[in-house]
Backbone bond lengths (Angstrom), bond angles and torsions (degrees), N, CA, C in turn:
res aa  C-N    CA-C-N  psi(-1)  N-CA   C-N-CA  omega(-1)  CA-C   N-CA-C  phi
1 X - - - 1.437 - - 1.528 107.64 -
2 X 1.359 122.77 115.25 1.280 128.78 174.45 1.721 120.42 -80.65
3 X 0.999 118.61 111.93 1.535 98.99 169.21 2.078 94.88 120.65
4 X 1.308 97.50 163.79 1.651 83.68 -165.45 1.548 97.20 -137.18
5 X 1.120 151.70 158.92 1.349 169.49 177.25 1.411 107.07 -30.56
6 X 0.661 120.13 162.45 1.944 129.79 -174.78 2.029 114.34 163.79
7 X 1.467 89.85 148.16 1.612 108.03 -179.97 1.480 102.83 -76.01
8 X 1.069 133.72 149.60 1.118 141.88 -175.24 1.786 107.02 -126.38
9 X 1.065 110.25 149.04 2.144 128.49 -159.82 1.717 80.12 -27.09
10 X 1.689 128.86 -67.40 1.169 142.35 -163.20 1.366 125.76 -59.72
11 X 2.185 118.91 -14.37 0.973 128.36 173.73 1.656 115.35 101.70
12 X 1.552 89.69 -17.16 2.136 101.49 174.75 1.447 100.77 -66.76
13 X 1.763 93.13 151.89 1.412 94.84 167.51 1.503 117.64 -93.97
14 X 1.391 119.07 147.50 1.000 122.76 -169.63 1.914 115.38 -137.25
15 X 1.142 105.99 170.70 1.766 96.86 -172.47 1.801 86.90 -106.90
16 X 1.502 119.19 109.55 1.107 124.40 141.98 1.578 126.01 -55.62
17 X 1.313 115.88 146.49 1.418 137.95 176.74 1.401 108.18 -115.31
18 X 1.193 134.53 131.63 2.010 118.01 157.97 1.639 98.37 -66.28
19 X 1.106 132.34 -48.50 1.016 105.76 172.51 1.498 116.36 -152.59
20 X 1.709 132.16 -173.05 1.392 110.66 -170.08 1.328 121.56 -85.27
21 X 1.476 124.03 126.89 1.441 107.53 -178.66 1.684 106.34 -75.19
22 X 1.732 96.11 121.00 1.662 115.06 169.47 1.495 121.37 -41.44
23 X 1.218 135.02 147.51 1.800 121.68 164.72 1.583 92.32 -75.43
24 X 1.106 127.48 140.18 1.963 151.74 159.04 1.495 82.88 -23.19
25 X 1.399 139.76 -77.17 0.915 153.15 -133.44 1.508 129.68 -72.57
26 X 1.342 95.95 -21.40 1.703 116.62 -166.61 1.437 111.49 -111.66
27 X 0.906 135.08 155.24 1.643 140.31 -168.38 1.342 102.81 -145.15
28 X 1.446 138.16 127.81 1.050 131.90 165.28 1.761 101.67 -97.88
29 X 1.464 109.94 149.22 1.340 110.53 -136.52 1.886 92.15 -134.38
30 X 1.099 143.36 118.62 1.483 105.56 166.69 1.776 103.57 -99.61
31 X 1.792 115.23 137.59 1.098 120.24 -154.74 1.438 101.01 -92.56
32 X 1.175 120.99 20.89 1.496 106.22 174.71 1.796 101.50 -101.38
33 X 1.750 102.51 -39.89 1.361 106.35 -178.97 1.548 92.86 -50.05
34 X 1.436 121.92 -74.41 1.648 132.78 -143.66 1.686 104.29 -61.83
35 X 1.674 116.01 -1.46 1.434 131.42 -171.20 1.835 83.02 -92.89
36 X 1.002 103.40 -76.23 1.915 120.53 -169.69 1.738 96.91 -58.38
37 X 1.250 142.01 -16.72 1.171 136.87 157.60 1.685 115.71 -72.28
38 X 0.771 122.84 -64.40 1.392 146.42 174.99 1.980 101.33 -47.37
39 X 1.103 111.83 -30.86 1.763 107.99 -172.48 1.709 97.69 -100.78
40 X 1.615 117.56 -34.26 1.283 116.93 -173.72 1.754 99.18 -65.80
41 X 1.634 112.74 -39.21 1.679 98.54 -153.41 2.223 87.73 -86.30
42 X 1.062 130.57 -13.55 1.208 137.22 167.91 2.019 116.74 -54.38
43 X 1.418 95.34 -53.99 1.511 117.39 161.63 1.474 101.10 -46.98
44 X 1.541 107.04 -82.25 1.840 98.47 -174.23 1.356 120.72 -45.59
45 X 1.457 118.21 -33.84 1.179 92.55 -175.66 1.135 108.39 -95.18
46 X 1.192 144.72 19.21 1.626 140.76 153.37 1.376 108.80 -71.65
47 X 1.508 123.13 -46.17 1.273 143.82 162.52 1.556 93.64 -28.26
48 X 1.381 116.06 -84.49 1.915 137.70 -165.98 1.719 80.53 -31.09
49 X 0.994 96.41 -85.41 1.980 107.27 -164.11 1.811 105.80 -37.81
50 X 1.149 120.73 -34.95 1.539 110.93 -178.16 1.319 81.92 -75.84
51 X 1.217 146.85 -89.76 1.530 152.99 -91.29 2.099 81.25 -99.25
52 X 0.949 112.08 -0.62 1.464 113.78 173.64 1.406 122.57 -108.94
53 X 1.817 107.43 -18.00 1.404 106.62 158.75 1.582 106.13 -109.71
54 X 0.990 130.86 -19.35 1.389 119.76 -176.60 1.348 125.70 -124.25
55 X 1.431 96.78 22.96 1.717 109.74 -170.19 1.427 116.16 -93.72
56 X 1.493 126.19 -27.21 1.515 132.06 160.51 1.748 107.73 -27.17
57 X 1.113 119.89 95.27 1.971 117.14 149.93 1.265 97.36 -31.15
58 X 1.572 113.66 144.35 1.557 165.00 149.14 2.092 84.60 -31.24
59 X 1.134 116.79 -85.40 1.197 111.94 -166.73 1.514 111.71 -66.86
60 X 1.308 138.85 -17.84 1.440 123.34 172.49 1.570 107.77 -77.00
61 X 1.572 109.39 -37.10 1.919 125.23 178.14 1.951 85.65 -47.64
62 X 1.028 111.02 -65.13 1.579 129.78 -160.11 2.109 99.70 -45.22
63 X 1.439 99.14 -54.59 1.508 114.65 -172.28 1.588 96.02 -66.16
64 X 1.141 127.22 -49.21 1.484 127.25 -147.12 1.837 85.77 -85.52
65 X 1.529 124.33 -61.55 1.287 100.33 -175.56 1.336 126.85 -64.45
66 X 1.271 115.51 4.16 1.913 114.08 176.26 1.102 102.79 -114.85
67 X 1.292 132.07 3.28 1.960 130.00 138.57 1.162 100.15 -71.97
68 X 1.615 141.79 -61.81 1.340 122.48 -165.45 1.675 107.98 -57.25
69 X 1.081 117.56 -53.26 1.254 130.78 -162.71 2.086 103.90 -63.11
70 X 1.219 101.42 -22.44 1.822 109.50 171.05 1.561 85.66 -68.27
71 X 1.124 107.01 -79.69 1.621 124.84 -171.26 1.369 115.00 -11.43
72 X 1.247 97.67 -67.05 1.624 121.92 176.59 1.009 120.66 -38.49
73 X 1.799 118.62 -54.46 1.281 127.32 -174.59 2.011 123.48 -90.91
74 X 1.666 89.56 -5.62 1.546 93.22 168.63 1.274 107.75 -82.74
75 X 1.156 109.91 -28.32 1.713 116.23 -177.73 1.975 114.88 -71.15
76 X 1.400 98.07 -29.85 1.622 113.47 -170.73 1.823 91.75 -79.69
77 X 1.536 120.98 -31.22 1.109 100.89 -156.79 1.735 112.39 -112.90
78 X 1.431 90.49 5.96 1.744 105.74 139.44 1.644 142.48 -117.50
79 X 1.506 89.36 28.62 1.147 99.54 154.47 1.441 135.84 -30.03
80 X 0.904 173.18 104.20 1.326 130.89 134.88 1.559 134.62 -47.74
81 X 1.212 83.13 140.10 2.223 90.02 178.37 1.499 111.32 -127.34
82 X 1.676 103.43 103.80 1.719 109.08 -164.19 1.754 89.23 -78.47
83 X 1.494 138.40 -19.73 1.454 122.44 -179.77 1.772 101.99 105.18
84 X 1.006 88.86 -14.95 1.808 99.81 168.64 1.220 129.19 -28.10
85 X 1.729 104.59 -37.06 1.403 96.97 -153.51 1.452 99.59 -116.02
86 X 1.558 120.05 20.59 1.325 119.98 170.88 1.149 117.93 -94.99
């Protein structure tokens, strides 16, 4: 038994608690926060997905396509060309 004897406004005795023990199971929730939680982590991850297609800087886009484009042409200019295809 938790909680110990006490007078109540009327003078009855009654079994005080400090406070109510919750069921494990139940959560009291307030639904405006768990509304404004739920739209903020929705936002980020729309955020995640842009900042994953359109998040590369102008100058790394700039660096990375003139490495591919080196790449490209060391590879084109050891080719071999057996004349085959004329």
């Amino acid at each position: 038994m938790t909680g110990h004897l006490t007078m109540d406004h009327r003078g009855a005795l009654c079994l005080a608690r400090p406070f109510p023990i919750p069921d494990p199971m139940t959560r009291i929730i307030n639904l405006r926060q768990a509304r404004k939680s739920r739209d903020r982590d929705a936002k980020r991850a729309e955020g995640d997905r842009n900042a994953a297609r359109f998040g590369e800087p102008k100058h790394l886009r700039d660096a990375r396509e003139a490495e591919e484009t080196r790449i490209r042409s060391l590879w084109d200019a050891h080719r071999k060309d057996d004349g085959a295809d004329d």
